[in-house]
MIDREN-534619 format. One line per field, with one value per residue: residue number from 0; residue in three letters; x, y, z of N, C-alpha, C in turn. Coordinates in nm, 3 decimals, always signed. Example, Ala and Ser with C-alpha at 12.3 -4.5 7.8 and 13.67 -1.06 7.14 Angstrom:
num = [0	1] .
residuo = [ALA	SER] .
n.X = [+1.319	+1.285] .
n.Y = [-0.569	-0.225] .
n.Z = [+0.780	+0.708] .
ca.X = [+1.230	+1.367] .
ca.Y = [-0.450	-0.106] .
ca.Z = [+0.780	+0.714] .
c.X = [+1.320	+1.290] .
c.Y = [-0.330	+0.003] .
c.Z = [+0.780	+0.787] .
This chain:
num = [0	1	2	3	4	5	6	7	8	9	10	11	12	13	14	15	16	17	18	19	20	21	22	23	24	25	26	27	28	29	30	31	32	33	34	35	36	37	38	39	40	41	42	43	44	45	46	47	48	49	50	51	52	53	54	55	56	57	58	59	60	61	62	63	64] .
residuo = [UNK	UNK	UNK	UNK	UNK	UNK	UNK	UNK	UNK	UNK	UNK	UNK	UNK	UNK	UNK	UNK	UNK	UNK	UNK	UNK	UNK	UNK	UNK	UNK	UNK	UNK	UNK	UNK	UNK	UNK	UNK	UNK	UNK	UNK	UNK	UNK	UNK	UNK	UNK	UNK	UNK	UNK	UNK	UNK	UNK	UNK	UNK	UNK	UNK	UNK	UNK	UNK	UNK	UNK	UNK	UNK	UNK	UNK	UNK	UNK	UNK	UNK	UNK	UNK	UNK] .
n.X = [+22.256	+22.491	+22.824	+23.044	+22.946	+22.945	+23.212	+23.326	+23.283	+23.336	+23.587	+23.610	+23.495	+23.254	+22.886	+22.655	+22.454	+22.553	+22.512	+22.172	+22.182	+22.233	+22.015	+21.808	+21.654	+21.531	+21.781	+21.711	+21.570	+21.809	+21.976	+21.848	+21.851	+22.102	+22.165	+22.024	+21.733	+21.565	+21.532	+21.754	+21.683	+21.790	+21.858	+21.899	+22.154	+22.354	+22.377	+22.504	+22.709	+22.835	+22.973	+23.197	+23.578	+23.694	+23.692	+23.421	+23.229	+22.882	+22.842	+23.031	+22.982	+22.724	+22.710	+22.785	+22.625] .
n.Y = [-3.576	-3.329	-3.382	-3.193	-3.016	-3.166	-3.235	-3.021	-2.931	-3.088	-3.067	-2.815	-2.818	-2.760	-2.791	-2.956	-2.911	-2.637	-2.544	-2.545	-2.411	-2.186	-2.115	-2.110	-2.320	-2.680	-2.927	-3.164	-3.133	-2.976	-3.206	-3.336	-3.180	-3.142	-3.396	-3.354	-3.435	-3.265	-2.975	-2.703	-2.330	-2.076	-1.843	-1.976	-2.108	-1.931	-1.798	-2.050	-2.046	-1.854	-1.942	-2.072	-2.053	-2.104	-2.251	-2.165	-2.105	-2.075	-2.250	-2.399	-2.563	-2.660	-2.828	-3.169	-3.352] .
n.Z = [+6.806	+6.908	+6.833	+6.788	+6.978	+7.209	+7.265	+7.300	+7.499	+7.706	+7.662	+7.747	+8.021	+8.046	+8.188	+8.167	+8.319	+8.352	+8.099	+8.113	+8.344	+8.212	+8.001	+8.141	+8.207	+8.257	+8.378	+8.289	+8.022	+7.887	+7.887	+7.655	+7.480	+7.427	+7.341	+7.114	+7.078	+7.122	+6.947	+6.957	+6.946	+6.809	+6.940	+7.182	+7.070	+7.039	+7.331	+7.399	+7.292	+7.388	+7.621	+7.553	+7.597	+7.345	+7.000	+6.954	+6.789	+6.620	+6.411	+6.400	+6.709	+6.635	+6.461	+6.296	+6.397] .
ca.X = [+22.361	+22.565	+22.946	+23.142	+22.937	+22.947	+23.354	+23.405	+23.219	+23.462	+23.728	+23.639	+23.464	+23.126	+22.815	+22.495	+22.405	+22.588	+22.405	+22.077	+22.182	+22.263	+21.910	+21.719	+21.602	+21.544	+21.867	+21.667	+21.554	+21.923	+22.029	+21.740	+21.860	+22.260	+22.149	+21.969	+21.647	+21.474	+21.595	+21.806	+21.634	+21.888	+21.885	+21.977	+22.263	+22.410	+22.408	+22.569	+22.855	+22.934	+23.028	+23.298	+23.667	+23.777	+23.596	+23.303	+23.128	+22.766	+22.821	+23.117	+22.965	+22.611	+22.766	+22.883	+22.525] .
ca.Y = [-3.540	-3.250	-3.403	-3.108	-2.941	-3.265	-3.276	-2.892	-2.927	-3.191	-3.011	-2.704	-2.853	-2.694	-2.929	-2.993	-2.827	-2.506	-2.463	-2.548	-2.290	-2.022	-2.081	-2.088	-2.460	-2.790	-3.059	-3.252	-3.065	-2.943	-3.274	-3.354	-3.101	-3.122	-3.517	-3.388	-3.529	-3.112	-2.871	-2.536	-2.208	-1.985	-1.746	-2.036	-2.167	-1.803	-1.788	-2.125	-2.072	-1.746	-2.028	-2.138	-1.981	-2.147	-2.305	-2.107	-2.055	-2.135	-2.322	-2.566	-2.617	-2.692	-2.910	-3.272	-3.427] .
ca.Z = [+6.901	+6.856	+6.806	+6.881	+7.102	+7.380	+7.272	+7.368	+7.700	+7.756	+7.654	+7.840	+8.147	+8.067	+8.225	+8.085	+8.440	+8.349	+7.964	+8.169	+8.403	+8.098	+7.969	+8.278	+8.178	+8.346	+8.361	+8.183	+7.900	+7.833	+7.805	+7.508	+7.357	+7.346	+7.264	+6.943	+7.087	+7.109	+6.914	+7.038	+6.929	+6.765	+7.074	+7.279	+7.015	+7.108	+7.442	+7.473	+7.242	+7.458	+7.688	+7.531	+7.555	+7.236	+6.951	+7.010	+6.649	+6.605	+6.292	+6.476	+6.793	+6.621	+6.336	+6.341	+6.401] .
c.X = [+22.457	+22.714	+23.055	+23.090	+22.962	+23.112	+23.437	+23.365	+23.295	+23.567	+23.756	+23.554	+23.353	+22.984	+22.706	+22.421	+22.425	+22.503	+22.260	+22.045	+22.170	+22.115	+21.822	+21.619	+21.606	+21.673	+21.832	+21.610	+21.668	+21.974	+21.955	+21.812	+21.977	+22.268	+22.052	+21.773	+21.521	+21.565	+21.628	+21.736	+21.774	+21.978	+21.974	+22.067	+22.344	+22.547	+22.509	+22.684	+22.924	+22.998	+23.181	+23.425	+23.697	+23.675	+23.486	+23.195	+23.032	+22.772	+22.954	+23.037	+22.831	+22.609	+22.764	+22.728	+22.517] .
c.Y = [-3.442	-3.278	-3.302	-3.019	-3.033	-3.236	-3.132	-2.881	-3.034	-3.116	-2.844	-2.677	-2.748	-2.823	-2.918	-2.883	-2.646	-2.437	-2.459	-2.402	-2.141	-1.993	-2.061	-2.218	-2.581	-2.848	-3.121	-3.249	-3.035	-3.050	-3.332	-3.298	-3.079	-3.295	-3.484	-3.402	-3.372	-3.052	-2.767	-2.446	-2.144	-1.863	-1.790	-2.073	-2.032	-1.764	-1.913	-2.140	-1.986	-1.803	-2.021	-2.040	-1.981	-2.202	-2.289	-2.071	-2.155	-2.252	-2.462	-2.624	-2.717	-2.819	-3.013	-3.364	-3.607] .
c.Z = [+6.833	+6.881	+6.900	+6.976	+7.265	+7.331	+7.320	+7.504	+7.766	+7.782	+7.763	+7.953	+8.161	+8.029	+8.132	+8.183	+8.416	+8.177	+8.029	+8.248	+8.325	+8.077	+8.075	+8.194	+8.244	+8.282	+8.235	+8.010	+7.850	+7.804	+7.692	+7.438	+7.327	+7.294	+7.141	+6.999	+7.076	+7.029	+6.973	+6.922	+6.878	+6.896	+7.186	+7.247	+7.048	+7.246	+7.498	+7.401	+7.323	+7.610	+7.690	+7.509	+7.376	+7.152	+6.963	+6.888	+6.673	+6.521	+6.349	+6.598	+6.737	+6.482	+6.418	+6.401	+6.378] .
């Protein structure tokens, strides 16, 4: 489980639905994979920090395991 990436999608009201949506991926696969359970691709650790207003580095959001 990625720590601070579920605690910034909290914090900045981004779904499981909306990283799903970024990648063009099932629900269900996006949540595997912000629970740890698949791994994110580099391409996709990217695209889903450019999410985030704030706290947006690869190396914080993807930390904290």
């Amino acid at each position: 489980m990625y720590r601070n990436l579920k605690a910034e999608m909290i914090k900045q009201d981004i779904s499981i639905k909306d990283i799903a949506s970024l990648l063009n991926i099932k629900v269900d696969t996006a949540r595997l994979k912000v629970n740890g359970k698949i791994p994110f691709r580099m391409p996709e650790c990217k695209e889903i920090a450019s999410l985030f207003q704030e706290n947006n580095s690869i190396d914080y959001l993807f930390s904290g395991n």
